[in-house]
C-alpha positions as CSV (number, residue, x, y, z in Angstrom):
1,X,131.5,88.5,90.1
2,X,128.9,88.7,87.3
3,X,125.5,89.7,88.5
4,X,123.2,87.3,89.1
5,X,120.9,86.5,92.0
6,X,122.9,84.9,94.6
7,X,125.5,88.4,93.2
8,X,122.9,91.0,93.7
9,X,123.1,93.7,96.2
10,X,119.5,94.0,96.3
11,X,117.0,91.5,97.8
12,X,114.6,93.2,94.9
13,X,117.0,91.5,92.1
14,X,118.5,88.8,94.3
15,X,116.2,86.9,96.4
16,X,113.2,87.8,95.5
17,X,113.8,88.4,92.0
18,X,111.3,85.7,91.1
19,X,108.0,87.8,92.6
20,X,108.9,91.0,91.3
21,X,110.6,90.5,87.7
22,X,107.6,91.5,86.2
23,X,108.0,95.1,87.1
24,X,111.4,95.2,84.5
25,X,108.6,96.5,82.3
26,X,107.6,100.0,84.5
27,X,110.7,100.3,86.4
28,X,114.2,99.4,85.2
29,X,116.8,100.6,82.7
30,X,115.2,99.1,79.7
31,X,111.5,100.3,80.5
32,X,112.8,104.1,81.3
33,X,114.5,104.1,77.7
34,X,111.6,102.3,76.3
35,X,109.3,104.6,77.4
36,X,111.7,107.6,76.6
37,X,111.9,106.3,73.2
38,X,107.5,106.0,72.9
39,X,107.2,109.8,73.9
40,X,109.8,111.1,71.0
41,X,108.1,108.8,68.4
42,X,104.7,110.2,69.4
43,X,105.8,113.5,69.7
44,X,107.2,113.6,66.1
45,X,104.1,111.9,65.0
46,X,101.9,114.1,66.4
47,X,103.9,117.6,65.0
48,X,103.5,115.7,61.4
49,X,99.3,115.1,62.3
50,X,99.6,118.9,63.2
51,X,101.0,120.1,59.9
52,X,104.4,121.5,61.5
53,X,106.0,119.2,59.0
54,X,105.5,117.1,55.9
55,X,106.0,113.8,56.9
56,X,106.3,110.6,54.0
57,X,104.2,107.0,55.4
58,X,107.6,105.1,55.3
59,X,108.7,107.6,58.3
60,X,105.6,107.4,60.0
61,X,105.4,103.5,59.5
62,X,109.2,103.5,60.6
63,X,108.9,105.3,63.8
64,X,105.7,103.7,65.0
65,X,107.7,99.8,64.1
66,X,110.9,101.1,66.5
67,X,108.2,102.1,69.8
68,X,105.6,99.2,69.2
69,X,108.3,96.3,68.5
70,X,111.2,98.0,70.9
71,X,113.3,95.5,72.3
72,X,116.5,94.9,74.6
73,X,118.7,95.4,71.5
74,X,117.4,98.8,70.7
75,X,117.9,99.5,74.4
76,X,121.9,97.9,74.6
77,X,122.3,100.2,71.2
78,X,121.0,103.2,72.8
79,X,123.3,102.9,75.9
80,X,126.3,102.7,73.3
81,X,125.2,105.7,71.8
82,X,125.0,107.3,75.8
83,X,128.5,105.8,76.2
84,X,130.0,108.5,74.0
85,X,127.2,111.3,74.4
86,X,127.4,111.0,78.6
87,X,123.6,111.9,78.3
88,X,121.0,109.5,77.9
89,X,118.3,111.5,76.9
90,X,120.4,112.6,74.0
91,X,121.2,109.2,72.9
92,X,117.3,108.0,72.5
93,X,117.0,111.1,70.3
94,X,120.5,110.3,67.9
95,X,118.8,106.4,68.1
96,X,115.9,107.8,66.3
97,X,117.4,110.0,63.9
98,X,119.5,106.6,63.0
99,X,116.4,104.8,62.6
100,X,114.9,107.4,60.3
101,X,118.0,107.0,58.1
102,X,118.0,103.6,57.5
103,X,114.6,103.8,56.4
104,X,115.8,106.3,54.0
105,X,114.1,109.4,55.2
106,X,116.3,111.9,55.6
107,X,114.7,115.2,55.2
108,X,113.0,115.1,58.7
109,X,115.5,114.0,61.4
110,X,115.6,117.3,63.1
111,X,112.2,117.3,64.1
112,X,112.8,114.4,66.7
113,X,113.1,116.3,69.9
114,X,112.0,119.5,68.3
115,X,112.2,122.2,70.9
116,X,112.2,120.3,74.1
117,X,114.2,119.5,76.9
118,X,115.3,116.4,78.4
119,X,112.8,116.9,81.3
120,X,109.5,117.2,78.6
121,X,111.0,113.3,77.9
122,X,111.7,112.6,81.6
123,X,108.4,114.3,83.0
124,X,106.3,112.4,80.7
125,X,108.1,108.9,80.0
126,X,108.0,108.4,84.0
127,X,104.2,109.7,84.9
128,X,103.1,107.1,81.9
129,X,105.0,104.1,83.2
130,X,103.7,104.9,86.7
131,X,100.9,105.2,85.8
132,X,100.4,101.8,83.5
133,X,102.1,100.4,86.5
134,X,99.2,101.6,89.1
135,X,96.5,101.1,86.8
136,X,97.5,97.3,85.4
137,X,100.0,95.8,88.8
138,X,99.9,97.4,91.8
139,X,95.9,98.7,91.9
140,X,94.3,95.3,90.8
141,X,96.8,93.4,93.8
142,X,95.2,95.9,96.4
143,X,91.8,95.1,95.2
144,X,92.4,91.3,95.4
145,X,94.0,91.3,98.6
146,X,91.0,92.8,99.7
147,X,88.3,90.4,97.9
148,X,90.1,88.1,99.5
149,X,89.9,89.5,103.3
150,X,85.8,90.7,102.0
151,X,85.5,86.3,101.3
152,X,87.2,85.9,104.7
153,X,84.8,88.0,106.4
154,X,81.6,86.4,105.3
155,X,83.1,82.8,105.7
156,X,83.6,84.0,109.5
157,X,80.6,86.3,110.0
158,X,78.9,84.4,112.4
159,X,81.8,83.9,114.4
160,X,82.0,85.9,117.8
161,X,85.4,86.5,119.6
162,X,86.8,88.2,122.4
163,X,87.4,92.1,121.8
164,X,90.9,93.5,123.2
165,X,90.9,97.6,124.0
166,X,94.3,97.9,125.8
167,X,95.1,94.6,125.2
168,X,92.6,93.7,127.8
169,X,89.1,92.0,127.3
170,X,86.5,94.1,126.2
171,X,82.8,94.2,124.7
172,X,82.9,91.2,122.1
173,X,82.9,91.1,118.2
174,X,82.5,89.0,115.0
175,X,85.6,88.2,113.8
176,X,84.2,89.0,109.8
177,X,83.2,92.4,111.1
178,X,86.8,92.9,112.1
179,X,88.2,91.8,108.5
180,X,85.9,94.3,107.1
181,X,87.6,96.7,109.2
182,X,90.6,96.3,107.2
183,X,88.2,95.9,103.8
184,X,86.7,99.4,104.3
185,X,90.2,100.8,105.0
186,X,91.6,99.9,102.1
187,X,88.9,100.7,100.6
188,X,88.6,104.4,101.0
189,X,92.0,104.8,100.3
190,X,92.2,103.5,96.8
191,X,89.7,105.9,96.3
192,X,91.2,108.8,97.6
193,X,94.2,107.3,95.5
194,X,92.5,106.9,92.0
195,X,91.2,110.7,92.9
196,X,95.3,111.9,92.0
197,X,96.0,112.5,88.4
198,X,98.7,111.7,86.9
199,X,100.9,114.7,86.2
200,X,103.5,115.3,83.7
201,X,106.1,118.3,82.5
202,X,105.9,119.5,78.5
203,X,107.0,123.0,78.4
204,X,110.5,123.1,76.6
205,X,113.5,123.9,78.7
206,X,111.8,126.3,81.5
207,X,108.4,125.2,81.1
208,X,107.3,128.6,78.6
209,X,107.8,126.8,75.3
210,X,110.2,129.8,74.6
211,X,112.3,127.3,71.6
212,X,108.4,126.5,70.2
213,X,107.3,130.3,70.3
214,X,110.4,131.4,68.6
215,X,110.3,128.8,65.9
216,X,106.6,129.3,65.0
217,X,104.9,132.3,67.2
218,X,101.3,132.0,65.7
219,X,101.1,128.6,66.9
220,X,99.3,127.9,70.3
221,X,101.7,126.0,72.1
222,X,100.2,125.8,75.2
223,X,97.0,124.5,73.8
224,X,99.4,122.0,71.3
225,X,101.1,120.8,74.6
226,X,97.9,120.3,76.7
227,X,96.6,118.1,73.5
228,X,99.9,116.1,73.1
229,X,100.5,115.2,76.7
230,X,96.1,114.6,77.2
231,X,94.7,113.3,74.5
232,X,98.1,111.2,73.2
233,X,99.3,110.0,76.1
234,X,96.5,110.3,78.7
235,X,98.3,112.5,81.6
236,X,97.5,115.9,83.0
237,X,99.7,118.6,81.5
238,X,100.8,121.0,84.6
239,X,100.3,124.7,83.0
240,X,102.6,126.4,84.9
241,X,106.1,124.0,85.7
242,X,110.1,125.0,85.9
243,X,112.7,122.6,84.0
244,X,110.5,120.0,86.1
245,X,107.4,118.8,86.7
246,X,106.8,119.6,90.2
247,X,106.1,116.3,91.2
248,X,103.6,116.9,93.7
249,X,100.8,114.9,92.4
250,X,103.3,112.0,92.9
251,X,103.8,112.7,95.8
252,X,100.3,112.2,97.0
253,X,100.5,108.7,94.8
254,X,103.8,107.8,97.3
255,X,101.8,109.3,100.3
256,X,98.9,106.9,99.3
257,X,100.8,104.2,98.9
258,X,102.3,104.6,102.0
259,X,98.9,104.8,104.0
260,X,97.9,102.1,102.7
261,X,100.6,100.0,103.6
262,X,99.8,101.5,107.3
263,X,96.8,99.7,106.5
264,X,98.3,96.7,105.9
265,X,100.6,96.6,108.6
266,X,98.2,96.7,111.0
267,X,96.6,93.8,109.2
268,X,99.3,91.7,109.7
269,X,100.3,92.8,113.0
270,X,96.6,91.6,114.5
271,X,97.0,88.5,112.3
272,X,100.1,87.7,113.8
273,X,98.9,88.2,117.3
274,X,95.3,86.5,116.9
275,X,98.1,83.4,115.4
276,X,99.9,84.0,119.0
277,X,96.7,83.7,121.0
278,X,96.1,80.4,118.9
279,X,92.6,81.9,117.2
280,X,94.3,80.9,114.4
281,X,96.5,77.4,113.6
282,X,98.4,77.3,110.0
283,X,98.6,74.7,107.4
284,X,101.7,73.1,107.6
285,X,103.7,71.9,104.0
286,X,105.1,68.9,103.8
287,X,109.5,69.4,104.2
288,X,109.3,73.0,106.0
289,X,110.8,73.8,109.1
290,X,109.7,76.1,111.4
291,X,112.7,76.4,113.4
292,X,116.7,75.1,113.3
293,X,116.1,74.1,116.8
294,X,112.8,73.8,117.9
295,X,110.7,71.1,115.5
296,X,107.6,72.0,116.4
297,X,107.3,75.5,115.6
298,X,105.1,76.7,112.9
299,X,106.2,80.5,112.9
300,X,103.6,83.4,111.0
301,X,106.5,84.2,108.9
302,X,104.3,85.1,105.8
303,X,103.0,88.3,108.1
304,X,106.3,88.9,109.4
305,X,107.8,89.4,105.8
306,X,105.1,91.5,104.8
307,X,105.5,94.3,107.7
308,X,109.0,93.9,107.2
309,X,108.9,94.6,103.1
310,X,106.1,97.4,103.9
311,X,108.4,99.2,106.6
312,X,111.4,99.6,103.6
313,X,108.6,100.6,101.7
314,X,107.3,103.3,103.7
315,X,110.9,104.5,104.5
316,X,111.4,105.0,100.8
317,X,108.3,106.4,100.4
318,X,108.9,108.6,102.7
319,X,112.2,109.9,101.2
320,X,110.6,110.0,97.7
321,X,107.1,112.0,98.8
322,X,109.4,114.4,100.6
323,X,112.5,115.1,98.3
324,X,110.6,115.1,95.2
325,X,108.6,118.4,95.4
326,X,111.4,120.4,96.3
327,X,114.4,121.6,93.9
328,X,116.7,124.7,93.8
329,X,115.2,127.7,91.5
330,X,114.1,126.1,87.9
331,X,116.0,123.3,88.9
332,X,118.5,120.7,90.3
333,X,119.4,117.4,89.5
334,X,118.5,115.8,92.9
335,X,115.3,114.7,91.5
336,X,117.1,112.4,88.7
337,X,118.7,109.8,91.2
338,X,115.7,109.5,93.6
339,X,113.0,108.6,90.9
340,X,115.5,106.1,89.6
341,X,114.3,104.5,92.6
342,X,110.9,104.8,91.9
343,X,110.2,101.0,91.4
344,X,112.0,99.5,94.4
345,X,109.7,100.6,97.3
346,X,106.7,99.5,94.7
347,X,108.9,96.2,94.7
348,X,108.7,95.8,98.1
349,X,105.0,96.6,98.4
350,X,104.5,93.6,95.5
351,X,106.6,91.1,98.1
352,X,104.2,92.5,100.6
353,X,101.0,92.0,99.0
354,X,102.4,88.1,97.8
355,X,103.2,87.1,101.4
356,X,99.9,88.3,103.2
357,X,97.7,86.6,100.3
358,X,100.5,83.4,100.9
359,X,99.4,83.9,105.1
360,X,96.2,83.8,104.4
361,X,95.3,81.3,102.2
362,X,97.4,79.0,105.4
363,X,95.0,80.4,108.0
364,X,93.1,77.7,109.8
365,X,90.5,78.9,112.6
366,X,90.3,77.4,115.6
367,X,86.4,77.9,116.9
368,X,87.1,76.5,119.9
369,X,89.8,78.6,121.3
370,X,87.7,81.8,120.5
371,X,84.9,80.5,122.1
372,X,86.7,79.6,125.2
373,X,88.5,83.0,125.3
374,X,84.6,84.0,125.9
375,X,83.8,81.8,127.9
376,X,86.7,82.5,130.3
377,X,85.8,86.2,130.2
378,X,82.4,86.7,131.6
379,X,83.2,90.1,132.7
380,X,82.5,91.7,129.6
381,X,79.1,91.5,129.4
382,X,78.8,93.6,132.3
383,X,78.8,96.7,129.8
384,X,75.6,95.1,129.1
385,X,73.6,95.1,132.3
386,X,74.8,98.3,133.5
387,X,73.0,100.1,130.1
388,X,69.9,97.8,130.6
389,X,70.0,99.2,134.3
390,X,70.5,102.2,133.1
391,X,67.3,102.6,131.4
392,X,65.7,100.3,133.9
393,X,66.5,103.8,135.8
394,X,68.4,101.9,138.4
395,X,70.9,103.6,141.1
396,X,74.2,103.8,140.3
397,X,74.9,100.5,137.8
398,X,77.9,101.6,136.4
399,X,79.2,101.7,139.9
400,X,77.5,98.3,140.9
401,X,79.1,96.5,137.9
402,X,82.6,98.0,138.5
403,X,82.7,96.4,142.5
404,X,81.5,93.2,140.9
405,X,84.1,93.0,138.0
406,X,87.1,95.4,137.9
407,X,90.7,94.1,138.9
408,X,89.1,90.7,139.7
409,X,91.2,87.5,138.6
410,X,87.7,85.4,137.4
411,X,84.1,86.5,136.7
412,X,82.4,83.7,136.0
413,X,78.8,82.4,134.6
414,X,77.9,81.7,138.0
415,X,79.0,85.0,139.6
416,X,76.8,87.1,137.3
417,X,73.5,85.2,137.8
418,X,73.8,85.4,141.1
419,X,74.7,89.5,140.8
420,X,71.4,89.5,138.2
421,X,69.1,87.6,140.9
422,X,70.1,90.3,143.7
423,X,68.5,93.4,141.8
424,X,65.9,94.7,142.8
425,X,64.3,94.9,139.4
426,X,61.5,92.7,138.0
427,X,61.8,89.4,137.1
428,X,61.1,90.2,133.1
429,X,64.6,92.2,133.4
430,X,66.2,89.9,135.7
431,X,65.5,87.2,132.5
432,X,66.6,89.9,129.8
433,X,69.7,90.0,131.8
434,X,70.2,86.3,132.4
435,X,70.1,85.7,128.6
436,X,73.2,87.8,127.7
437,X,76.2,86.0,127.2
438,X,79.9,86.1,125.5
439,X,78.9,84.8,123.1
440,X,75.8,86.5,122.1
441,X,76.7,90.1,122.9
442,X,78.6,91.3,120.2
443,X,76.5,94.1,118.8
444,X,75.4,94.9,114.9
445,X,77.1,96.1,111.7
446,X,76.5,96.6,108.3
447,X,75.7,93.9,106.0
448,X,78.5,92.9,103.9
């Protein structure tokens, strides 16, 4: 069958193809060669800017036309090329030498690729599109999903709800100050996430610019590689690599990643169950169904998706964090098929992010359910007057408080005025005591 996307293997490229397509320019086939093919022209370019070779404007004006107007043709004609070279790295560097010709500049070809390995290519084509991925896709969703959880929180500031330690009642909250929970989460970790830089490999075949030394030994290559790969493509240059970069750096970028889906899960995971306690109804759209059977369901599928697409992502994550950073002596070619795979957990993260903002914006809260869920839980405020007894210096509260409420079916209103009017304390702290509710008790926290 020709590929399609009812023929894909993939959900990425089949059913979902629509939410994640735009990633074709980071991730796939095209973008790796395209990218391949923007690190060889600036390479060149930037051995001509250092006097390593005369270079004529045509060639320069060329080269720079092929990388800043590179299209799916120029990609289809490098794989040809791979079809008969079996090495695709080799292809982008005959494509360019073709180029060169045609534009009648002949003199120079052999400087494309000068002295470098496939992995100087590899290490730095992938680090770039990861990077302009992170910085311009996956970064700026993160920090609107969580503008739009910080707006959620001060729309429900004010509103108090039942705490649940243990999944049993417990001292109440704000329901904003529990968004902001999630806000300050995500929060720290896309800082400790922009913290990473973003490493690359340029070193020639074992990382000591041996081709480079012998070809030119006054020159400093170390300090021409650290200004190529910095100040031309904006990576960090590891100083001491193998064939490969080692990857570690990236590592802590897939780590990241992965914590912060954590994040997220747990997100929707309380979402989903403050939806099952009915804190929460959901807008319903005209012609869904909720259920083949059952008509009246309206099911919290949008936070169900999400964890599901975050758990493929953290498995390869996982994988990826792990493998990556390890590789037999100078090095093995495991590396190559895994970061092929590089875009499909961010993929799945993008699905993620599209169905929690899609939950979200259906959330509808239902007031009066939370404030019955206090009401019906009187209990909790004993926390209360045991600490106010407690610096009242009165015998034993804790232990008076527990009698009254623990393992009981019902604490009610009425059966904690009438524990409050048995104290033997004065009447100023008796009306203190009476004037703590549910509702009212739920404690201070930052502004936000």
């Amino acid at each position: 069958m020709e590929l399609n996307n009812l023929t894909a293997i993939s959900p990425v490229d089949g059913r979902y193809r629509k939410q994640v397509a735009f990633l074709d320019e980071y991730f796939s086939e095209y973008a790796l060669i395209k990218y391949r093919v923007l690190v060889e022209v600036e390479y060149f370019l930037f051995l001509a800017d250092k006097k390593i070779f005369k270079l004529a404007a045509k060639g320069r004006t060329a080269l720079r036309a092929v990388a800043d107007n590179f299209s799916i043709d120029n990609a289809q004609q490098i794989k040809q090329i791979e079809a008969v070279t079996n090495h695709d790295v080799k292809a982008v560097e005959y494509f360019l030498k073709e180029q060169l010709e045609k534009a009648g500049i002949t003199d120079v070809t052999e400087w494309i690729h000068f002295g470098l390995t496939s992995q100087d290519i590899n290490n730095t084509s992938i680090p770039l599109s990861w990077k302009h991925c992170m910085e311009n896709e996956y970064l700026p969703g993160i920090l609107n999903l969580q503008k739009n959880l910080h707006e959620l929180a001060a729309t429900w500031r004010d509103i108090s709800m039942l705490a649940r330690t243990h999944g049993q009642p417990a001292s109440p909250t704000k329901l904003g100050k529990e968004l902001m929970v999630f806000v300050e989460r995500i929060d720290n970790q896309v800082q400790l996430f922009s913290h990473i830089p973003y490493a690359a490999k340029f070193g020639g075949a074992t990382g000591n610019f041996n081709a480079h030394a012998v070809a030119f030994p006054a020159k400093n290559w170390v300090a021409l590689g650290n200004e190529f790969v910095e100040n031309r493509l904006s990576l960090q240059r590891m100083q001491f690599t193998t064939q490969i970069e080692h990857y570690d750096n990236l590592a802590a970028h897939l780590d990241a990643i992965k914590r912060i889906n954590n994040i997220l899960i747990d997100l929707c995971r309380d979402i989903w169950t403050y939806i099952s306690m009915d804190y929460f109804k959901q807008q319903v759209k005209k012609g869904e169904v909720g259920s083949s059977a059952m008509p009246h369901k309206v099911n919290p599928i949008d936070f169900e998706n999400a964890e599901g697409n975050l758990g493929i992502a953290n498995a390869l994550l996982e994988h990826l964090s792990g493998k990556l950073p390890v590789s037999r002596l100078q090095r093995d070619l495991t590396d190559s098929t895994v970061l092929r795979n590089l875009g499909v957990p961010v993929a799945h993260v993008a699905i993620a992010l599209r169905s929690i903002e899609k939950g979200l914006g259906k959330l509808l809260l239902n007031e009066a359910k939370l404030k019955q869920d206090l009401e019906d839980n009187w209990a909790v405020v004993a926390e209360a007057i045991q600490t106010i007894l407690r610096r009242e210096n009165y015998p034993k509260p804790y232990e008076a408080l527990k009698d009254l409420t623990r393992g009981k079916s019902a604490i009610t209103k009425t059966d904690i005025q009438h524990f409050i009017q048995s104290l033997n304390v004065s009447a100023a702290v008796k009306k203190e005591l009476k004037a703590i509710t549910p509702h009212n008790y739920t404690g201070v926290s930052p502004q936000y």
